[in-house]
C-alpha positions as CSV (number, residue, x, y, z in Angstrom):
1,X,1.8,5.7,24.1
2,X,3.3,8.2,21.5
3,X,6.2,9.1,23.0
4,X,9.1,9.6,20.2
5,X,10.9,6.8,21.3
6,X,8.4,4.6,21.0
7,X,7.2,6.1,17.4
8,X,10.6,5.6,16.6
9,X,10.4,2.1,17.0
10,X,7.2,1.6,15.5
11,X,8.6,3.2,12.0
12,X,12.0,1.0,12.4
13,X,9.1,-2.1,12.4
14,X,7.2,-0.7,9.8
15,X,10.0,-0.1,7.4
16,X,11.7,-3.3,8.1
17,X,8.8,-5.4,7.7
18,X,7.3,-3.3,4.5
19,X,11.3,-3.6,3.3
20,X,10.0,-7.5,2.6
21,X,10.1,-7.5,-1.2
22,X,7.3,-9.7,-2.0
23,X,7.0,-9.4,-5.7
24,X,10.9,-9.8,-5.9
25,X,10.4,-12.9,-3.8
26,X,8.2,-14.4,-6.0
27,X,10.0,-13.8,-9.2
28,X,13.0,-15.2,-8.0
29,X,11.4,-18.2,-6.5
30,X,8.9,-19.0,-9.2
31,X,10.4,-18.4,-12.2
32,X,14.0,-17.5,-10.9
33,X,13.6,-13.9,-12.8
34,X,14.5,-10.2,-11.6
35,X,10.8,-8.5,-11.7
36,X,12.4,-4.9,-11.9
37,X,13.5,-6.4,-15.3
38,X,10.4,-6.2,-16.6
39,X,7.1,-4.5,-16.9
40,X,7.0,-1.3,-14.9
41,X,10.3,-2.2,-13.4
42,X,8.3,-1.9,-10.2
43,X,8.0,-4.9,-7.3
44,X,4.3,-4.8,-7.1
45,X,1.6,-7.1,-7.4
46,X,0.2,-5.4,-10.4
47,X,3.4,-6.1,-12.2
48,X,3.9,-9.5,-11.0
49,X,0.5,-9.9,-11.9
50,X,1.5,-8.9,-15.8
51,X,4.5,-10.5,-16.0
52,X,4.0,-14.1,-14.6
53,X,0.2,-14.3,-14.2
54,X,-2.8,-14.4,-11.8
55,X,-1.3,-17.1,-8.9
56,X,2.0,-15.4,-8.6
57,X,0.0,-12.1,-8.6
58,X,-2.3,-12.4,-5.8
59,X,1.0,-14.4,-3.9
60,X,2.9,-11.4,-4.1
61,X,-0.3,-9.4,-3.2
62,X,-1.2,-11.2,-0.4
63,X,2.5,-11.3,1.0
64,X,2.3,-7.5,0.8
65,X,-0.5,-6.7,3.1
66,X,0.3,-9.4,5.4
67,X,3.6,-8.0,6.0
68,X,1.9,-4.7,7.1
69,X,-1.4,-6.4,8.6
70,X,0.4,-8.5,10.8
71,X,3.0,-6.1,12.6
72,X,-0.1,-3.8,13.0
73,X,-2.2,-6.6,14.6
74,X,0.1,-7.1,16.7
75,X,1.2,-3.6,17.9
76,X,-2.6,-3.5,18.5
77,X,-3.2,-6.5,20.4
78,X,0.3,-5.7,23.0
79,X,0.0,-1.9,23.1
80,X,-4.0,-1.4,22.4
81,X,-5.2,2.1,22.1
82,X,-2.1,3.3,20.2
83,X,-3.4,4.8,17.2
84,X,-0.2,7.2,16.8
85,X,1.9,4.5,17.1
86,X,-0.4,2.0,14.5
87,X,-0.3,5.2,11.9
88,X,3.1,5.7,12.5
89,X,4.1,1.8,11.6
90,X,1.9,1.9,8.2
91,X,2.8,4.9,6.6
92,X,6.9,3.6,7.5
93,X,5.9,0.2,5.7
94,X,4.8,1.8,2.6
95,X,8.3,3.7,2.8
96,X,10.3,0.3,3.2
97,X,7.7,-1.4,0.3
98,X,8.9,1.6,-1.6
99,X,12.4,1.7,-1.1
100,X,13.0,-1.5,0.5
101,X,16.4,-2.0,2.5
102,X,17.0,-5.7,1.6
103,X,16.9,-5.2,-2.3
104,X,18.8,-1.7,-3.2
105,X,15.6,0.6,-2.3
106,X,14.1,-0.1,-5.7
107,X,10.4,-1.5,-4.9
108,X,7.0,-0.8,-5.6
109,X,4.6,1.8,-5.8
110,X,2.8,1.4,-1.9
111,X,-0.7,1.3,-3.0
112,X,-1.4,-2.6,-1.3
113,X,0.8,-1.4,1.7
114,X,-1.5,1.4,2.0
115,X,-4.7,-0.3,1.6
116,X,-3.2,-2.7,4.2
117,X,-2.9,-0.6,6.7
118,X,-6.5,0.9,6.1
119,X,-7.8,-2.7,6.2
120,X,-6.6,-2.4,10.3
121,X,-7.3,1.0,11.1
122,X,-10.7,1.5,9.0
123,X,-11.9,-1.9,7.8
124,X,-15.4,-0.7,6.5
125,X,-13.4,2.0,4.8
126,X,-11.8,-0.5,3.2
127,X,-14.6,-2.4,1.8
128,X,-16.4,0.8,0.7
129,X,-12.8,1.4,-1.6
130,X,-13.5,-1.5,-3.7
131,X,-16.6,-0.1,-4.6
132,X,-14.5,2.7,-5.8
133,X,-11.5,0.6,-7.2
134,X,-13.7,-2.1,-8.9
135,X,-15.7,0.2,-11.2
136,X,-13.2,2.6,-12.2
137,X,-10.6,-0.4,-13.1
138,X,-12.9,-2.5,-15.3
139,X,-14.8,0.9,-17.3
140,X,-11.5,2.3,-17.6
141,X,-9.3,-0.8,-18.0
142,X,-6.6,1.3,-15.9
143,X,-5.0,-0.3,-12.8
144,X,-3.3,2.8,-12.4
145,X,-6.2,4.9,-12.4
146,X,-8.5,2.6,-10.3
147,X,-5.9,3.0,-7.4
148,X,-5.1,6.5,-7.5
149,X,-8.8,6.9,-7.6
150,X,-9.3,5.0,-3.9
151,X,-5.8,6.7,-2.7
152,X,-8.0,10.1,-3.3
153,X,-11.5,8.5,-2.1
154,X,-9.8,7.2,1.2
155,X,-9.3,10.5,3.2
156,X,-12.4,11.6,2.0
157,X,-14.1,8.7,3.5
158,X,-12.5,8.5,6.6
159,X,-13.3,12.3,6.9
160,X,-16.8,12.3,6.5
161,X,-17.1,9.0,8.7
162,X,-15.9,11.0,11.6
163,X,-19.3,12.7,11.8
164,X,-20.9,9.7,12.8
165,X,-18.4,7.4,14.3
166,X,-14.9,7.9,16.5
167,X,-12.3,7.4,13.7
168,X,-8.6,8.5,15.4
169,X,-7.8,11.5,13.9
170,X,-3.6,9.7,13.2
171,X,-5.9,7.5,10.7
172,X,-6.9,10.3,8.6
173,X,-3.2,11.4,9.1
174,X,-1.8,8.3,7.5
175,X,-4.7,8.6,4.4
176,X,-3.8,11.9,3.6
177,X,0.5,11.9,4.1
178,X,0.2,8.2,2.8
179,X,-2.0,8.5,-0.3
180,X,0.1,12.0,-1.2
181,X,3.7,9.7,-1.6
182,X,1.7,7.0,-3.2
183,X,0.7,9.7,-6.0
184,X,4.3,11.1,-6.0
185,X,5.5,7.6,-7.0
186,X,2.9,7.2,-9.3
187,X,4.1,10.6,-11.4
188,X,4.8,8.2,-14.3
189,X,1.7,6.5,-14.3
190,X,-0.4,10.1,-14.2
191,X,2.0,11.4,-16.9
192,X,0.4,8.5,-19.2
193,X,-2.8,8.7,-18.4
194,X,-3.1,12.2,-19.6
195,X,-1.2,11.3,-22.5
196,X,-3.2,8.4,-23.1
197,X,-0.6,6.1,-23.0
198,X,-1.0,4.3,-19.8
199,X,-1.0,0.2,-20.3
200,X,-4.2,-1.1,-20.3
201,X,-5.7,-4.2,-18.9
């Protein structure tokens, strides 16, 4: 079922439900704060992570990939088979995450978005990123570079695991289109790192 119609509504779903501004959420709720006030200005976990600590970090990070895991699951489990259509849905949440409707379209950076919608379409993909992300974060000390490391890894992945295994080529769609605006919004970050300026953990 990829008609446009159809697509359409899938990315109105997507961005509406990505639009959910956990981190925001959090902040105002558990400690009554604006998080775009502080840190990286950003709505992520990672921030939320820096500014209030690790419970209200992994709250905000677990509210955004369940706002992109649910809606997938169930897209999947009503209209199975629909790999367009499940593609279509995650790239459009990391758009809302981004530029979220309900807060003034000033959010996050779309890398837990991302890997939420991989965790769906590719879940041993998924778990073969952290052996990517894990490494790279705690040599380096670099959030920043960690992620943009997996963002880079995932298409790869998913492109050499279509020799062996039927991986929807949509899903490689969504790594590659997906992972390219992730690095676009993390042109700050990348300008630090080769400046060596980039915040350590």
């Amino acid at each position: 079922m990829a008609e446009p119609a159809w697509l359409a509504l899938f990315g109105a779903i997507g961005y509406l439900a990505g639009s959910i501004p956990s981190g925001w959420l959090v902040g105002r709720i558990w400690h009554h704060t604006e998080i775009r006030e502080h840190g990286s200005g950003r709505t992520g976990s990672t921030n939320v992570w820096r500014i209030f600590g690790p419970v209200p970090g992994i709250v905000a990070y677990t509210g955004d990939m369940l706002k992109v895991v649910l809606p997938l699951l169930v897209l999947r489990l009503t209209l199975p088979e629909n790999d367009a259509g499940e593609a279509v849905l995650a790239f459009a949440a990391i758009l809302g995450h981004n530029w979220p409707v309900y807060i003034g379209f000033r959010g996050g950076r779309g890398i837990v978005p991302g890997a939420a919608g991989l965790l769906v379409m590719v879940p041993p993909i998924f778990a073969v990123l952290w052996a990517v992300f894990l490494p790279v974060m705690f040599i380096s000390r670099y959030v920043s570079l960690a992620s943009l490391s997996t963002v880079a890894a995932a298409p790869v992945l998913i492109a050499v695991a279509m020799f062996w295994v039927n991986i929807p080529t949509a899903y490689l769609v969504f790594a590659i289109v997906g992972g390219m605006l992730i690095f676009v919004q993390h042109r700050d970050n990348i300008a630090r790192l080769l400046a060596g300026t980039e915040r350590r953990i």
